[in-house]
N, C-alpha and C positions, 0 to 999 in steps of 0.2 A: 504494500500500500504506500502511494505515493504522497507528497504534496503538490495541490493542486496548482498551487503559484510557485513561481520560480524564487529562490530563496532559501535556507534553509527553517524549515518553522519550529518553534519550541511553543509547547502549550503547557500553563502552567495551570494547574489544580487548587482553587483555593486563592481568598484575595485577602488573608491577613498580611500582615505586615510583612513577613516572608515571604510572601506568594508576589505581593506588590514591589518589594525591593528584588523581586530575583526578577521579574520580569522588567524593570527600569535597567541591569546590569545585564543581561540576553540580550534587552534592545539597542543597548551602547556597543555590541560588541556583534550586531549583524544581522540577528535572532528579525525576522517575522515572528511576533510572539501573540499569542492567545491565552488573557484569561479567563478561566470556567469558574464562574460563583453559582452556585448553588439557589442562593438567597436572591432576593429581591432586592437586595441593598447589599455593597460592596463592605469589607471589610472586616470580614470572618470574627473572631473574637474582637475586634476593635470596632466590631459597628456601632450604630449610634439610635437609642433610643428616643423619639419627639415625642412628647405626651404633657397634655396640657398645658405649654408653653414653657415646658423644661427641656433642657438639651443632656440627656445621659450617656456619658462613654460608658458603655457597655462590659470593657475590659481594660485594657491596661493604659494603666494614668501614668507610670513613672517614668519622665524621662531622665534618663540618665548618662548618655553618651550621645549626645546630639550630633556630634562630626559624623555618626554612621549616617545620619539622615543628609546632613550639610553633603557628602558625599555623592548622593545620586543627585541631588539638585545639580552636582558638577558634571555628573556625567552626561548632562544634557544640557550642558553649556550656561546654566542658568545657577543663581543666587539661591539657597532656601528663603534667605529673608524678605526676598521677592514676593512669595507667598505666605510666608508663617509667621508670626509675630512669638517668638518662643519668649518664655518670660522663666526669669529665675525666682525659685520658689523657697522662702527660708520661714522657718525650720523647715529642715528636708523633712522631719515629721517630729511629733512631740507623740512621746513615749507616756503613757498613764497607767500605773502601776493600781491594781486592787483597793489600795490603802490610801488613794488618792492621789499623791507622789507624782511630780513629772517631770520628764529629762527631755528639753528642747537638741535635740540631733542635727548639726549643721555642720560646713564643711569648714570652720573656722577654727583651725587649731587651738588658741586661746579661748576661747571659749568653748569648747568641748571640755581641756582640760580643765577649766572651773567646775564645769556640767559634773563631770568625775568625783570633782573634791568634796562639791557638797553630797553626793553621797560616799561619797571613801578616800578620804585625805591620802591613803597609804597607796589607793590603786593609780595614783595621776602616774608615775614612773613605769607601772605596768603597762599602764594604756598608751602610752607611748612606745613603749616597745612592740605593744599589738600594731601599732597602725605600721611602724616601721617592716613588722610582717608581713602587713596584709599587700606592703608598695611592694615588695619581694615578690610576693606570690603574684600579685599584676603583673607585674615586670616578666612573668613567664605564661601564668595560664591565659593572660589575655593579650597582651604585646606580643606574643609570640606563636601562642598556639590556639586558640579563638580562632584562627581567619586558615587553620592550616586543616588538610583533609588527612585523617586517620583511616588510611584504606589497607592497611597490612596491621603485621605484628612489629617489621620492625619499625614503621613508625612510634611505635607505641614503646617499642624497648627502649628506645633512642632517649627517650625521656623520663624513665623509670629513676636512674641519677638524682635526676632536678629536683623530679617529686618528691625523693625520700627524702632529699638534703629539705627539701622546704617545708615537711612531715605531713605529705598529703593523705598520708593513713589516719591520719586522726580527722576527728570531727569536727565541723564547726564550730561545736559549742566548745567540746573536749582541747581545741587549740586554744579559744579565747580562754579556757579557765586557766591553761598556762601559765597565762600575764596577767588574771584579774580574779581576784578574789571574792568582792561583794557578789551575791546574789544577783542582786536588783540589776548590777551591772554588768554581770553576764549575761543576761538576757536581752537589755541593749543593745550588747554587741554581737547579739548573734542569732535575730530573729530574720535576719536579711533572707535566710534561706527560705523563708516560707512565702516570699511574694516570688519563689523561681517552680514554687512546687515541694522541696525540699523539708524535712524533718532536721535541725539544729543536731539533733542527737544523729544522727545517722548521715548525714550530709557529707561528703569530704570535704577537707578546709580548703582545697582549692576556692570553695564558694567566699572567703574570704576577702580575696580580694576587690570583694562590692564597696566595702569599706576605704579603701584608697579609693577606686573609682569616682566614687561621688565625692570623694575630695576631691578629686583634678577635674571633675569638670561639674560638678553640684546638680543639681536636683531643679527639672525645669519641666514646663505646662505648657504645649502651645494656645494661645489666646480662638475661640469658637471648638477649644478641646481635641482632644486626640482624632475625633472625625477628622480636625481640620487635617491634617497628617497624611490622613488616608485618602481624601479629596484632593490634598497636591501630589501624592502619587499616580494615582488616576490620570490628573491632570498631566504629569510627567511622559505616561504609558502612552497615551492618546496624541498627545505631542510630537512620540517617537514613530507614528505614523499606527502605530500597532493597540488591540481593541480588549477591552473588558466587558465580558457578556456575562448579565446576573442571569439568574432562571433557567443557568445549565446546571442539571446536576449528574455527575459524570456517574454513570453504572460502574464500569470496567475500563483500565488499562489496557490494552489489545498487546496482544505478542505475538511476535513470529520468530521463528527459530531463536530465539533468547533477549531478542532485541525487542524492546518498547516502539511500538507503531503510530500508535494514538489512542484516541479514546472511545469511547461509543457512551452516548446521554442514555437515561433513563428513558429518554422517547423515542431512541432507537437511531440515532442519528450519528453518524460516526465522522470522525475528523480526522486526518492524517496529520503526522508530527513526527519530523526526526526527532527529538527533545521532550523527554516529557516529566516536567518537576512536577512533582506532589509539595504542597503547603497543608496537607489535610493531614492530622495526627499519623504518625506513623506507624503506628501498630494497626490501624485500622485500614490505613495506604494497602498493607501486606494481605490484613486478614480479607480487606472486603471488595475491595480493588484489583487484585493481582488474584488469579486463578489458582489454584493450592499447585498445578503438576508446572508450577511456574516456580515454582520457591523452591528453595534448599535450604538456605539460613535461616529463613523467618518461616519459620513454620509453625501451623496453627498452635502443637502445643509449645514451643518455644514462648510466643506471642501469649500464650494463657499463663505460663509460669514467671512471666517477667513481673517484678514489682514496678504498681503506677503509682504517681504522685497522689495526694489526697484531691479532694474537690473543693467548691465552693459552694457555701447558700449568698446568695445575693441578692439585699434588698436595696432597690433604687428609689429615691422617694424627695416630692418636693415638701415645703415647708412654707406657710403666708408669712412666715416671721422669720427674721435672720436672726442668728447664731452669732452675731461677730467673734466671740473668746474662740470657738474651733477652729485650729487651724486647717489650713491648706488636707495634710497627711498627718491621720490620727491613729498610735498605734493603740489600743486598750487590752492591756494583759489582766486576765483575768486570775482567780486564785489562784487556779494549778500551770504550773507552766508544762514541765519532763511530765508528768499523768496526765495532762489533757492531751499531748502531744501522742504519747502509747496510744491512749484511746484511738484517737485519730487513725494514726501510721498502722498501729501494729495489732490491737485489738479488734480493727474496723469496728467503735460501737459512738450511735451518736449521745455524747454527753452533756447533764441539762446545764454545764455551763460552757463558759467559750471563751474566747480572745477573739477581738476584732479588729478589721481593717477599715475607717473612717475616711471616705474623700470626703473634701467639699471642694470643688472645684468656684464655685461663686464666689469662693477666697480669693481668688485669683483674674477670675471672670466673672463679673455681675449678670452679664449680658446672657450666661446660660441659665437662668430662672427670668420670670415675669419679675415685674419693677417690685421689690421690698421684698422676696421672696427667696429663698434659698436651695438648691439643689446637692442632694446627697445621694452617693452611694453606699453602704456596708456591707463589706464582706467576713463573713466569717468559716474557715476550715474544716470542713466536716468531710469526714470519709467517704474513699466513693461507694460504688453501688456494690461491691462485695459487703458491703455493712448492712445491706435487704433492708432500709428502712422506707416506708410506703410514702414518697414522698406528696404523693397527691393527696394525704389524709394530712401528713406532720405542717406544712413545711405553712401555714397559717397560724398554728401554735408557737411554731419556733420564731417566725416573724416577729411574733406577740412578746415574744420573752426579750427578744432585741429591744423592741419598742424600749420596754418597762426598764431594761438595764441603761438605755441611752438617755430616758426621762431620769433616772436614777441618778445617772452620774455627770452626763457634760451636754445634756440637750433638756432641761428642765421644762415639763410641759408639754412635752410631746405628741403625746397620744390625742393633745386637742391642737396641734398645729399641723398636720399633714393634711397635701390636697392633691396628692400624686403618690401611686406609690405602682409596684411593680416586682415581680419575682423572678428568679434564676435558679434552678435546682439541680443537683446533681443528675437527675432526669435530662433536665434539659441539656446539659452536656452531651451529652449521650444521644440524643435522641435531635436534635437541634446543630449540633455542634461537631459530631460524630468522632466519638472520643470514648475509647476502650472503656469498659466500666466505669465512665463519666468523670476519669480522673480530667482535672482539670487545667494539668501543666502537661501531658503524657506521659514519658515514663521519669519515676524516680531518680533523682541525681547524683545516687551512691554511685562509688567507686569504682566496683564492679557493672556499671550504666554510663558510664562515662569515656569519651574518647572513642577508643576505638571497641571499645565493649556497646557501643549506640549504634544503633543501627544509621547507618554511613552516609554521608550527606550522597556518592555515589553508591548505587543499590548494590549489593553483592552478589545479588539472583540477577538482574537484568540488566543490559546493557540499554542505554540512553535513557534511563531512569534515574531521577535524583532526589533527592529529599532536602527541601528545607522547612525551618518551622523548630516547635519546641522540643518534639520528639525527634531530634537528629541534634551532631553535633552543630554547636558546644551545647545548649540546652534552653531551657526557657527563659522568659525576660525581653525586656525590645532588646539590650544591647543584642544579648547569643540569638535571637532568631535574624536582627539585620545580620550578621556575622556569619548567618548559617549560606546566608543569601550570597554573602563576600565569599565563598569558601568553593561557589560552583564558577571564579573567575579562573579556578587551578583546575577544575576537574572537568568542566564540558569544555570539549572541542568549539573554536574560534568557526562562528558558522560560515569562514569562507574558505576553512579549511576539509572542508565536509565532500 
């Protein structure tokens, strides 16, 4: 099966953030490229909720490595600032400990180490020697190997050295307790893993280095929200002469003698493609996508035995009253930190309390809520769907108990100021989003899941098959999935070389 137009064509699967950065980087480099959504709205986990005059990012708020984006704007000869209005966002988050307690997190050395002293005079000397770790660990897992393809073993030996020297055997949390003794401030420093998918206890410390990251280049929103992001990629694709069609949703990858063909839609309609990137979870890429007598490595029970990240419940909700004390990015720890977390990771059971993740993005943009009004998201970590909890029955109760914990503690009043609200279930994952047992990063970011143990930004069963997105290397987050997107400029063929 040919392409119909002269060119080489690459069709990519999928329009989040990965799916829209590899098709901007195809386009630079020659690609006729085609993206397939699914959806009626562009922008896979990043789409964008409208409802009663709120504007809800759907998914991921943090920016945190902006030059990945500043990036393709270049490879199309243009400015991001042209189109984005990116704004620096401080506190990168204010941390709220049970006991009421809070540690404003920002990329400000002196004040961090104040942050430190008023709770642990004794740990300001440790905490410096963490971050001095964490720039180490950057200086290789992300400067270095981030942007590189893990497609052998000796790739992977080659770097074994670096890692021990930099003790990537331990854990996130296990490396921070190292250097830091208090409690309160071990958790601090080492909840970062859980906005990538990751469990602190179980995470390797490579994940570490999020911590220098957001120092060198801080914590930023672009202005009309992360839509906006995904409307200048679009913008970007469409530019390069090449097309994003929502309302396809791809059945099957086609193969022929080992090699990726193209795709055929649910409605029977088939496209040719030398190039065919998946942005669609990658465990699901294999199981639902690729035919089983098409696979060798990823095979159904492979795929079943691999450990997924935990999920998300997500409540999106306006408010006729503003909030001014919330900041921007709210971390709320709850009593248990290492036992909510078991529960979570390893027990799958869902527990009646929680820790939460608080946007308010109208911190930063008024303009996404009606005039005097406020726009939030929360997200709270709840096990995927091996946990068998019925979420069509719970997931109203569980909402209710947010409510009450958020009136409780830092939105006084609540339960009589909402006039928007909306849900996200671990269902929905699953079933909406198409994502293994509705984990919500794809697959866990342990050690043994990492590198060249991920299933390969190039497919190991198929030739002209690639993956990027969260379930491929490096892993979740915008920075690792634009990165995943940077990683197929080494690994697909130059389409004039074809």
């Amino acid at each position: 099966m040919k392409s119909e137009q002269p060119g080489a064509h690459a069709i990519v699967i999928g329009s989040g953030f990965g799916g829209l950065a590899a098709a901007v980087r195809l386009g630079a480099r020659g690609y006729r490229v085609t993206v397939l959504e699914r959806h009626a709205q562009v922008g896979g986990r990043a789409r964008v909720y409208r409802q009663d005059g709120f504007v809800f990012d759907a998914g991921p708020t943090v920016v945190t490595a902006p030059f990945l984006f500043e990036e393709l704007w270049a490879l199309c000869g243009r400015k991001m600032s042209d189109d984005i209005d990116m704004r620096p966002v401080s506190p990168f988050y204010r941390i709220r400990f049970h006991d009421g307690t809070s540690f404003d997190y920002n990329g400000d050395a002196e004040h961090m180490k104040r942050e430190v002293a008023r709770f642990s005079p004794r740990d300001v000397e440790g905490y410096e020697r963490f971050v001095r770790q964490s720039e180490s660990i950057f200086k290789v897992g992300f400067e270095e190997l981030a942007h590189v393809p893990f497609g052998s073993w000796g790739s992977m030996l080659r770097i074994v050295p670096e890692m021990v020297k930099l003790e990537s055997y331990r854990t996130v949390y296990g490396l921070v307790s190292k250097f830091i003794h208090d409690e309160k401030l071990r958790q601090v420093m080492s909840f970062h893993p859980l906005l990538v998918g990751g469990n602190p206890f179980s995470t390797t410390s490579i994940y570490t280095l999020i911590a220098f990251l957001e120092r060198k280049w801080g914590v930023h929103f672009p202005m009309g929200g992360t839509g906006a992001l995904v409307q200048g990629l679009v913008k970007l694709i469409e530019g390069q002469g090449n097309t994003v069609r929502t309302n396809a949703d791809v059945k099957r990858i086609t193969v022929e003698n080992g090699r990726a063909t193209g795709v055929e839609l649910a409605d029977g309609e088939r496209l040719a493609a030398d190039v065919v990137v998946s942005n669609c979870d990658s465990a699901w890429t294999y199981r639902h996508l690729v035919e089983p007598q098409h696979r060798r490595a990823w095979t159904d029970s492979r795929i079943e035995r691999s450990r997924y990240s935990m999920s998300l419940f997500v409540w999106y909700f306006g408010t006729k009253r503003k909030y001014d004390d919330v900041a921007h990015h709210t971390i709320l720890l709850g009593p248990r930190y290492k036992e909510l977390l078991e529960d979570i990771f390893e027990k799958k059971v869902l527990a009646d309390d929680f820790s939460l993740y608080l946007h308010r993005p109208t911190a930063t943009d008024p303009s996404l809520a009606p005039e005097g009004c406020d726009g939030f998201y929360v997200l709270s970590p709840v096990p995927h769907l091996e946990a068998n909890v019925d979420w069509s029955a719970r997931a109203e109760m569980y909402r209710k108990s947010i409510e009450r914990y958020l009136s409780r503690t830092v939105m006084p009043g609540l339960e009589n100021e909402i006039i928007s609200s909306k849900l996200l279930t671990p269902q929905d994952f699953h079933d909406e989003l198409l994502s293994i047992k509705g984990a919500a990063f794809g697959m866990e970011p342990v050690l043994t899941q990492s590198a060249y143990f991920r299933p390969h930004n190039k497919s190991e069963d198929i030739e002209g098959l690639y993956l990027v997105g969260a379930g491929t290397h490096p892993g979740a987050g915008m920075p690792g999935v634009l990165s995943s997107a940077r990683v197929l400029d080494t690994v697909v063929p130059d389409a004039r070389t074809r």
